[in-house]
LOGU-552681 format. One line per field, with one value per residue (C-alpha): x, y, z; residue number from 1; residue in three letters; chain. Coordinates in steps of 0.1 Angstrom, whole numbers. Example, Ala and Ser with C-alpha at 12.3 -4.5 7.8 and 13.67 -1.06 7.14 Angstrom:
! residues 2
x <- c(123, 137)
y <- c(-45, -11)
z <- c(78, 71)
n <- c(1, 2)
res <- c(ALA, SER)
chain <- c(A, A)
END
This chain:
! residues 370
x <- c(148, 115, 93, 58, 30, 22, 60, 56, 54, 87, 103, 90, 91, 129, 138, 150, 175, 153, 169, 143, 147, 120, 130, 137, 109, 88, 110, 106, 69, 68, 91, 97, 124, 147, 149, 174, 165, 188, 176, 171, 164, 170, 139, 145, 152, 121, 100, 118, 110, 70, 67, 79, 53, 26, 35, 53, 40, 62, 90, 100, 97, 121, 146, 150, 158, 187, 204, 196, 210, 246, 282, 293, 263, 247, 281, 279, 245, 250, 281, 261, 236, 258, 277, 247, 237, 272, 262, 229, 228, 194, 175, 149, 148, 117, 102, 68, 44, 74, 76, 96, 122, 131, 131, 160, 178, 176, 192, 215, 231, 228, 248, 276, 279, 270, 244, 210, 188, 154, 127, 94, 65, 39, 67, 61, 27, 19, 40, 27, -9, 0, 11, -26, -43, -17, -34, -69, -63, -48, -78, -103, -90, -70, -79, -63, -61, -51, -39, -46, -37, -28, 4, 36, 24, 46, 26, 52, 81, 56, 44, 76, 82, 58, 66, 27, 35, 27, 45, 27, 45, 72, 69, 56, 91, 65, 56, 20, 13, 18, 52, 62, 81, 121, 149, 145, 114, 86, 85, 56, 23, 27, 63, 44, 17, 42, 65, 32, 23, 51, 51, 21, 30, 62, 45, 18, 40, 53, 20, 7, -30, -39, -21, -12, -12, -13, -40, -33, -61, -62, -25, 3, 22, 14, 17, -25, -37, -54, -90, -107, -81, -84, -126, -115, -96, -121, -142, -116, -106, -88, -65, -63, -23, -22, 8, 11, 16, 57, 66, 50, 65, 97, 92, 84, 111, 135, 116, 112, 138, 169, 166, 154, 175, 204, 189, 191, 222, 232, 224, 233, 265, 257, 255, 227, 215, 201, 186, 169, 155, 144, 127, 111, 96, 85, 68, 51, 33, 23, 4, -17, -22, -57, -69, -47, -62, -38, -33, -26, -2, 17, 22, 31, 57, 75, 83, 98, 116, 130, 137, 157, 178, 188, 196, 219, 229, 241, 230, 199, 170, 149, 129, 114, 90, 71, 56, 59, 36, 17, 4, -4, -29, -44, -44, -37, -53, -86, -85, -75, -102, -127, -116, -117, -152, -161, -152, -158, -175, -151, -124, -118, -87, -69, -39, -1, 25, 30, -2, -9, 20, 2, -29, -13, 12, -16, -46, -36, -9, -36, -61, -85, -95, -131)
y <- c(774, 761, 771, 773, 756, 786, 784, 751, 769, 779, 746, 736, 769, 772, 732, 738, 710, 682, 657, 629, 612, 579, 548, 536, 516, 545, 570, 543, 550, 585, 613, 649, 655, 674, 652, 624, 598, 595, 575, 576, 535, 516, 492, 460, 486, 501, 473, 458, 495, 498, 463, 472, 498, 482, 456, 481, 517, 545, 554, 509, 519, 549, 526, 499, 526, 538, 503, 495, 528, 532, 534, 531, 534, 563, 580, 571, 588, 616, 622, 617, 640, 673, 665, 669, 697, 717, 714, 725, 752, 765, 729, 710, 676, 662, 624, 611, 638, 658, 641, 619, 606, 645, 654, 626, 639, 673, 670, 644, 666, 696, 675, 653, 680, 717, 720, 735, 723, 730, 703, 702, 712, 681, 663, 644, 642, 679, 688, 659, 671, 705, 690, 672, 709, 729, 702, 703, 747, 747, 726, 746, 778, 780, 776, 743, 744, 701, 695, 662, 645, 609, 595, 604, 642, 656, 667, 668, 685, 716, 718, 724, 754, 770, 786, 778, 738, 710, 677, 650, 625, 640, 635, 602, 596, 574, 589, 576, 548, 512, 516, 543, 530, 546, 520, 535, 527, 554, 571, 558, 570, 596, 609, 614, 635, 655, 668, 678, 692, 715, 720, 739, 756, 775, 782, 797, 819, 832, 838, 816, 806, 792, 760, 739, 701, 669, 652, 624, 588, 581, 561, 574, 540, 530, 565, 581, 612, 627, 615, 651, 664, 645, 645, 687, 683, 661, 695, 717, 732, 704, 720, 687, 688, 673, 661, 636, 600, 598, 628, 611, 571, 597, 610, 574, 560, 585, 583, 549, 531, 553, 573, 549, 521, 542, 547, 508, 506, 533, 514, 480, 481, 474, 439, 431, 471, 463, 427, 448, 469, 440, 424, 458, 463, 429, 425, 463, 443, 413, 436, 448, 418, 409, 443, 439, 403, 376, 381, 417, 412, 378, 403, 430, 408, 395, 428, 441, 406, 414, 447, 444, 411, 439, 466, 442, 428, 461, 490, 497, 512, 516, 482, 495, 518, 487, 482, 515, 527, 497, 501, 537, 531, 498, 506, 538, 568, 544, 545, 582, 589, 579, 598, 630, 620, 615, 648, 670, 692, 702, 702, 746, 748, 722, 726, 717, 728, 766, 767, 754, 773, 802, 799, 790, 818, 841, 828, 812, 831, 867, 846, 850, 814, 810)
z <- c(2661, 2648, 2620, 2620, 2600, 2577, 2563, 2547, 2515, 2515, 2521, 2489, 2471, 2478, 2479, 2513, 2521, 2542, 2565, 2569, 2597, 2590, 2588, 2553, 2550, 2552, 2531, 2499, 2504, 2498, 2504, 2491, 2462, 2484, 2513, 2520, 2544, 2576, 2595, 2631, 2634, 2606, 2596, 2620, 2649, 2643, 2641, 2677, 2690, 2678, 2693, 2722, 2720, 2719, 2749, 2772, 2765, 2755, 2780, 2779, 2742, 2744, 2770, 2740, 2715, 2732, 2735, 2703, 2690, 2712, 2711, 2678, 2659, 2675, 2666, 2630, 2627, 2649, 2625, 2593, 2606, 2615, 2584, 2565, 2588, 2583, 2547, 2544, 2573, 2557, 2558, 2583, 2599, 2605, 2612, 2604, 2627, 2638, 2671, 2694, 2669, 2657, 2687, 2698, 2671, 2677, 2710, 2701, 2675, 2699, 2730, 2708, 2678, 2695, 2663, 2668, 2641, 2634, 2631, 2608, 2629, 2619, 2605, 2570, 2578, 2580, 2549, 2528, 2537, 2527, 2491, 2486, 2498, 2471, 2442, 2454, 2456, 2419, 2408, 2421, 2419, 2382, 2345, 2325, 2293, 2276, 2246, 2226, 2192, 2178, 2192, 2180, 2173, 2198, 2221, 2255, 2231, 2220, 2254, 2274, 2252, 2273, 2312, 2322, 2313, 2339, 2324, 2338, 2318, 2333, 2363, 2362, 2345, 2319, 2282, 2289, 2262, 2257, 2253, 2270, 2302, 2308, 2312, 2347, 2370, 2377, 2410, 2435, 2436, 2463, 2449, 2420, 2436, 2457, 2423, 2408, 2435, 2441, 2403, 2403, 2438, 2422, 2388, 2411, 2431, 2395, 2386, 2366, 2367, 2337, 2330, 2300, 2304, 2280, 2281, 2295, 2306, 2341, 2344, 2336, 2334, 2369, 2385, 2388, 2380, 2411, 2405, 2413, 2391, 2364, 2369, 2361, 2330, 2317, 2313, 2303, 2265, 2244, 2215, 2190, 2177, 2142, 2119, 2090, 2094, 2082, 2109, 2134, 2130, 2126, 2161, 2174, 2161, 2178, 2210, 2215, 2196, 2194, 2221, 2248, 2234, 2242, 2279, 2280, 2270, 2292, 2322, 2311, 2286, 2251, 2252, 2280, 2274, 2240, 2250, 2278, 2254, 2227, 2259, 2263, 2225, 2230, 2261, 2255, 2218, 2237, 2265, 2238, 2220, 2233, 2220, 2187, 2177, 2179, 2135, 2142, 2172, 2153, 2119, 2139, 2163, 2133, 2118, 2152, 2155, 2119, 2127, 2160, 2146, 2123, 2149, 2168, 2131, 2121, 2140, 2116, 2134, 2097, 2102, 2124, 2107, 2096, 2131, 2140, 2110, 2112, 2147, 2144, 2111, 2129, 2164, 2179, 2150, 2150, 2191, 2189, 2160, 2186, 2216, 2189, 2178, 2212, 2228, 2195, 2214, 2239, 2211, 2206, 2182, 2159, 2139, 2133, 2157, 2146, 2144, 2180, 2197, 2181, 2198, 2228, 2233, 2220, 2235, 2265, 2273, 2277, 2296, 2263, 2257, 2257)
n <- c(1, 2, 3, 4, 5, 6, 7, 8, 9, 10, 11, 12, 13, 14, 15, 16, 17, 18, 19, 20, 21, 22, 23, 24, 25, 26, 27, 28, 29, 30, 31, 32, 33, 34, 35, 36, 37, 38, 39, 40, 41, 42, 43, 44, 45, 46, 47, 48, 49, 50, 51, 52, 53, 54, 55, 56, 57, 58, 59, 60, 61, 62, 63, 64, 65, 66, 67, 68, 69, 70, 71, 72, 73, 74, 75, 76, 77, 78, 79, 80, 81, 82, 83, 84, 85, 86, 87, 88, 89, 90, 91, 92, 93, 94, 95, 96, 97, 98, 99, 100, 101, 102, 103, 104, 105, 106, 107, 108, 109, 110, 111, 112, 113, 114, 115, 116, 117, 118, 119, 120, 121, 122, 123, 124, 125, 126, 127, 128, 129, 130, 131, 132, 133, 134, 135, 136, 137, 138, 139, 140, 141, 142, 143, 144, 145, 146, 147, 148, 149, 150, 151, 152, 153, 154, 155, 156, 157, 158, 159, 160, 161, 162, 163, 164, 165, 166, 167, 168, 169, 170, 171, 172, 173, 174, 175, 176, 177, 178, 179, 180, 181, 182, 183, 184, 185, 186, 187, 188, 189, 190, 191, 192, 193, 194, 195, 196, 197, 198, 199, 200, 201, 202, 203, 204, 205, 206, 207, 208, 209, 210, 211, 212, 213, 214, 215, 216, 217, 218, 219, 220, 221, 222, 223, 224, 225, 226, 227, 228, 229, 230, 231, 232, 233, 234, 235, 236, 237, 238, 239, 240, 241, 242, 243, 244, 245, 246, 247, 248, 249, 250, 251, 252, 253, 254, 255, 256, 257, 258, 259, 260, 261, 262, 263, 264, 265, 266, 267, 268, 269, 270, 271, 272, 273, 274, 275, 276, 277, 278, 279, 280, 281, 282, 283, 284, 285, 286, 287, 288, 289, 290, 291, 292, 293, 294, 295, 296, 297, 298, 299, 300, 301, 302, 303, 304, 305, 306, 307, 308, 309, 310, 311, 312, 313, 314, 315, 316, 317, 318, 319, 320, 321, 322, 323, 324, 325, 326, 327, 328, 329, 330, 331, 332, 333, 334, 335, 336, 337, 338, 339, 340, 341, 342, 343, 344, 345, 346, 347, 348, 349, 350, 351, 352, 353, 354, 355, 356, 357, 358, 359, 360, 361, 362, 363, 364, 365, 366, 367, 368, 369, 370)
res <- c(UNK, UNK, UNK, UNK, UNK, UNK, UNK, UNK, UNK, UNK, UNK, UNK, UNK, UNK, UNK, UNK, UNK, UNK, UNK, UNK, UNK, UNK, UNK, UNK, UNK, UNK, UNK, UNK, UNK, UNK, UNK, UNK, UNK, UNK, UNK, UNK, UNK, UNK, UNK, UNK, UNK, UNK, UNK, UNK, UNK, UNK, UNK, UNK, UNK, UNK, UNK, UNK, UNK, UNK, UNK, UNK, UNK, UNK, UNK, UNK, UNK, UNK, UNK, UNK, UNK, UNK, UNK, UNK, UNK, UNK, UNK, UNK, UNK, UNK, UNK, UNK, UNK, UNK, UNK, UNK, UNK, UNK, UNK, UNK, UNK, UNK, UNK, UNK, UNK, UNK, UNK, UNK, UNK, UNK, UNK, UNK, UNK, UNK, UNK, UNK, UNK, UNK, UNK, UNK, UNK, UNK, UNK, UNK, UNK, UNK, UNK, UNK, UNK, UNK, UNK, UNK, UNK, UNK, UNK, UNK, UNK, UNK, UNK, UNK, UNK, UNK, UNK, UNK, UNK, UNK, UNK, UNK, UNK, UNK, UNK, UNK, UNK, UNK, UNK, UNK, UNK, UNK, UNK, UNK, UNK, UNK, UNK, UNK, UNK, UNK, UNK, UNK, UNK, UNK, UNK, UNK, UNK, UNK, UNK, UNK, UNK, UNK, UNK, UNK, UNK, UNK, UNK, UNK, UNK, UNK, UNK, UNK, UNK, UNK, UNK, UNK, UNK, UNK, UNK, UNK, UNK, UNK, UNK, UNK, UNK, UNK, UNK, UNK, UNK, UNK, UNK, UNK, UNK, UNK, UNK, UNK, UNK, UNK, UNK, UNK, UNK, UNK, UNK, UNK, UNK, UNK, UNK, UNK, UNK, UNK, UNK, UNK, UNK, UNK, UNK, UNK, UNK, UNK, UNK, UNK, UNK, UNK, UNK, UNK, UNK, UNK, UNK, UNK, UNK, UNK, UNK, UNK, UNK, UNK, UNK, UNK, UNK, UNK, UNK, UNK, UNK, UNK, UNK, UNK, UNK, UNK, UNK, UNK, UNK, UNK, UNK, UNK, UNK, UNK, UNK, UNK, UNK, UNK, UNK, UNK, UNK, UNK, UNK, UNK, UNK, UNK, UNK, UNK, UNK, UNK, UNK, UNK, UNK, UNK, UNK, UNK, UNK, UNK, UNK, UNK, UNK, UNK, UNK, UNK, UNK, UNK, UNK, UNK, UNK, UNK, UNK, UNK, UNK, UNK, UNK, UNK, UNK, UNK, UNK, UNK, UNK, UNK, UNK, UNK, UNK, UNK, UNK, UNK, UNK, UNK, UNK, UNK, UNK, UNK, UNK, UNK, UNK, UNK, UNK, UNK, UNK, UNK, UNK, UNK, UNK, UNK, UNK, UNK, UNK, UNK, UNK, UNK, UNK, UNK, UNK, UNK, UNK, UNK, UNK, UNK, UNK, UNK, UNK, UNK, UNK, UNK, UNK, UNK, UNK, UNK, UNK, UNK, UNK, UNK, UNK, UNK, UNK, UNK, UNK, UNK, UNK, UNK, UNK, UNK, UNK, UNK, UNK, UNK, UNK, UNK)
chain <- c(A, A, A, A, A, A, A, A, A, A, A, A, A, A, A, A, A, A, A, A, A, A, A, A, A, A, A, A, A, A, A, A, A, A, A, A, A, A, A, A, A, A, A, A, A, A, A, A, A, A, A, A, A, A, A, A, A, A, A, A, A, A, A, A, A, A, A, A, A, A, A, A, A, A, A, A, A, A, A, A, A, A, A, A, A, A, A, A, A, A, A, A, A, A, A, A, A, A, A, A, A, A, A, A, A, A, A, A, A, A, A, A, A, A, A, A, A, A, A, A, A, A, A, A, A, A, A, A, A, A, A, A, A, A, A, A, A, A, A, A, A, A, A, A, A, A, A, A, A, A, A, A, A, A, A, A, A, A, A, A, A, A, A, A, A, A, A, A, A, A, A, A, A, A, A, A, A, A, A, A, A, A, A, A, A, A, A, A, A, A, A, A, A, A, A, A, A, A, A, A, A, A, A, A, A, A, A, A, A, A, A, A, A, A, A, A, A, A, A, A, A, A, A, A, A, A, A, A, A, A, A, A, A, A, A, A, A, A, A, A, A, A, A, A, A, A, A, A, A, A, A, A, A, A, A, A, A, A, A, A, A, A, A, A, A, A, A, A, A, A, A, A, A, A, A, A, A, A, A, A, A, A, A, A, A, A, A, A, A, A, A, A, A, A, A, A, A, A, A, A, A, A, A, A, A, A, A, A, A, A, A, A, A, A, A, A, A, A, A, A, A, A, A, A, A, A, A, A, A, A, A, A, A, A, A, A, A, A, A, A, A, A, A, A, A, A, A, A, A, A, A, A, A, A, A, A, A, A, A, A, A, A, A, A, A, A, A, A, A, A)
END
């Protein structure tokens, strides 16, 4: 059974199960959420193979991939596959354009395992093309709405109250600041683009039009926005979110001291977790020194020094307010102060968070935003 090119949608829509049959190599450089990557040639077997190729055409090509994938091994993968086939009786397989490769597997499976098992018509390429045309659709054809305000106002926590949210930070896995890398690494660019991508698809099929993001520069860590994306949000609505100084190095300092200290230590034990995370704090000041000023960045440095010698000391995060506070005032609410000056006009509500869920739930939520 195959499926045809109009039925991509529900692949994604209903996280069908995905059996990618790339080569890892490719797999690491994009792949969809759902998919896991078994592989019909590992990455020195396809390199020996497209070689081949090139010097000896296709069927000398096809000849070298069958001795290089025999006996034993071809049994372990076949196996792997119909295992993974058994489980998910409702999923795909699929390599790069849906070709040669899915094909040998399809009738590999079908003569050692009796499975049929439907392939991706187009193959990664077809679907991943269908993910950049479902971002380019939502960007022409629905409303955004952004919401803004100085760091630490707690922007991504009001926002995921809402159904009609897309969390780029989210899915960039980054919190979008100097500091805001995870004790785990970001996706890549194009697994990036393919989660926001089917974000908006399902919120679209529930019928949502009109979508609330953060507004966010052009990086997200190292994952980027879309550029004709981002070029729209630039003209959309911007709701400003404010709170006081003390609630926000409050919400900073559970962020990105408690709360991502104990992702360090999580991953690493408590010993090397919370030297990960001091190396962290540390390198995040001195990639903003230049724009700090070297007497900014050295007084700033030695409060966090003082303050995690104390956390490891005695468990005390309160030290860190000092630089917590102190690059806010300095650095940050003058930067931010700017950007609101700068884009006054484009700025339709301000307020605190009650305030702001408000007009979002009211305004937003009716389609009545001017």
């Amino acid at each position: 059974m195959r499926i045809h090119s109009d039925q991509y949608k529900e692949i994604f829509l209903n996280d069908l199960p995905l059996m990618d049959m790339r080569a890892p190599v490719e797999f690491s450089k994009g792949a969809f959420p759902q998919a896991l990557n078994l592989p019909l040639m590992n990455d020195e077997e396809r390199r020996k193979v497209g070689t081949c190729y090139k010097k000896n055409g296709q069927q000398a090509a096809i000849d070298l991939g069958n001795r290089l994938v025999s006996g034993t091994l071809k049994a372990e993968r076949i196996a792997a596959w119909a295992d993974f086939a058994r489980k998910h009786p409702d999923g795909y397989l699929y390599c790069f354009r849906g070709g040669l490769r899915s094909q040998i597997a399809q009738q590999w499976l079908k003569a050692e395992a009796d499975l049929d098992y439907p392939r991706v018509p187009g193959g990664y390429k077809a679907m991943r093309n269908f993910l950049i045309e479902t971002i380019v659709a939502a960007q022409t054809e629905c409303r955004f709405i952004l919401v803004g305000g100085f760091t630490g106002t707690g922007k991504t926590e009001l926002l995921l109250q809402l159904p009609n949210v897309i969390d780029l930070e989210g899915h960039a896995h980054h919190r979008g600041s100097s500091f805001g890398k995870h004790a785990t690494p970001q996706p890549g660019q194009i697994d990036f683009e393919n989660a926001l991508a089917i974000d908006f698809l399902k919120k679209r099929a529930q019928g949502h039009q009109t979508f609330v993001l953060e507004d966010e520069s052009r990086m997200i860590g190292r994952c980027a926005l879309p550029q004709a994306l981002r070029q729209t949000l630039q003209q959309d609505p911007l709701i400003w979110l404010e709170d006081s100084l003390a609630n926000r190095t409050e919400r900073i300092l559970g962020d990105y001291v408690i709360d991502l200290c104990a992702e360090f230590i999580s991953l690493h034990g408590d010993e090397s977790g919370i030297t990960a995370f001091a190396e962290h704090l540390r390198l995040s000041l001195r990639n903003i020194s230049k724009r700090l000023g070297m007497e900014r960045y050295q007084r700033l440095a030695a409060i966090m020094d003082n303050a995690l010698a104390e956390q490891q000391r005695s468990g005390s995060v309160d030290g860190h307010r000092g630089w917590i506070e102190g690059l806010l005032a300095e650095y940050y609410d003058p930067m931010y102060a700017h950007q609101q000056e700068s884009r006054a006009e484009q700025i339709v509500f301000r307020g605190d968070r009650q305030a702001v869920m408000e007009y979002l739930q009211t305004r937003v939520g009716d389609q009545r935003l001017a």
